[in-house]
C-alpha positions, 0 to 999 in steps of 0.5 A: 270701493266697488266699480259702479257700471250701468245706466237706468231710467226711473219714474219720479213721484210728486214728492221727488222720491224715485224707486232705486234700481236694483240692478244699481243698488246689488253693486254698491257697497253700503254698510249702513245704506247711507248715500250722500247726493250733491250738486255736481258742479260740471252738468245740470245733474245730482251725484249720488255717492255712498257715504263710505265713498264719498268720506274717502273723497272728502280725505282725499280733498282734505290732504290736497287743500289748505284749510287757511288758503281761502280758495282752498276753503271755498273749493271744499265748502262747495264740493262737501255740499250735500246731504245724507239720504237713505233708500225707504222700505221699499228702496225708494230715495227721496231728493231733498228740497234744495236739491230738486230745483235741479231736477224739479221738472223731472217725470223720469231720471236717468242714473248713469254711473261713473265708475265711483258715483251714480249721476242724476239726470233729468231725462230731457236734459241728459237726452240733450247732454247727450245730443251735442256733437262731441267727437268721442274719439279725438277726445280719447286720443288727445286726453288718453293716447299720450303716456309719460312712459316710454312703451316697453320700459 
C-alpha cells in the first residue's frame, strides 16, 4: 500500500457528492476504483480507505480478535461498518445517507490523509480540531522519544 501524503479542501453539493482531488486521487492504489468510507471511532470525521486497504485492515483484525470472544466481536462489527462507494465519471464520491449525519452540515470538507487513509473533515469542525491547545511536541518526546533498544546495538 502506497503512503497517502497531503491535506485538501473541496466543496460539498446538495446531494453530499464532493469532487475528489486529484493531486489525492494520483496516489492512491485502486485497481477497481472501489473505496470503503466508514465512521472513525476517535474524531467527528469519515475515513475513506481503498478497498484493497481496507481488506488488509480487516485480515489484520481477523488475526488478533477472537470471533467467539464477544468484545472481540463488537470490536470488529464496528470497525468493518462501512460501505463501498466508488469515484463517478467525473471523480465525484457520493457519502452515503448514514454516513452524512456526520458531515450532514458541510459546505466544504478537508481531506487530511494519515499515511494509509484519507479522513473526512467538516471544515468547521476540523478548524476547530485543530484549534485546541495540544503541545505537539511533548506529545512526540513522550509517545515517540522512548526505544526498547539500546542506541547502537
Amino acid at each position: 500500500m502506497a503512503l497517502i501524503l497531503g491535506k485538501e479542501y473541496c466543496k460539498v453539493d446538495s446531494n453530499g457528492r464532493f469532487k475528489f482531488p486529484i493531486a489525492l486521487k494520483r496516489q492512491l492504489e485502486t485497481e477497481d476504483g472501489r473505496f470503503v468510507i466508514r465512521q472513525s471511532i476517535y474524531a467527528k470525521c469519515l475515513e475513506l480507505w481503498t478497498y484493497a486497504s481496507f481488506q488488509e485492515e480487516v485480515e489484520k483484525l481477523q488475526e488478533k480478535l477472537i470471533p467467539y470472544r464477544r468484545e472481540d466481536r463488537n470490536l470488529l462489527r464496528k470497525l468493518t461498518e462501512g460501505n463501498i462507494v466508488e469515484l463517478d465519471s467525473n471523480d465525484r464520491l457520493l457519502v452515503p445517507a448514514e454516513q452524512k449525519s456526520v458531515i450532514a452540515s458541510a459546505k466544504e470538507l478537508v481531506l487530511q490523509s494519515t499515511g494509509k487513509f484519507i479522513e473526512l473533515w467538516d471544515r468547521k469542525a476540523y478548524e476547530e480540531m485543530n484549534a485546541q491547545d495540544t503541545d505537539f511536541a511533548a506529545m512526540a518526546e513522550s509517545l515517540l522519544g522512548q526505544t526498547t533498544e539500546k542506541d547502537g546495538e
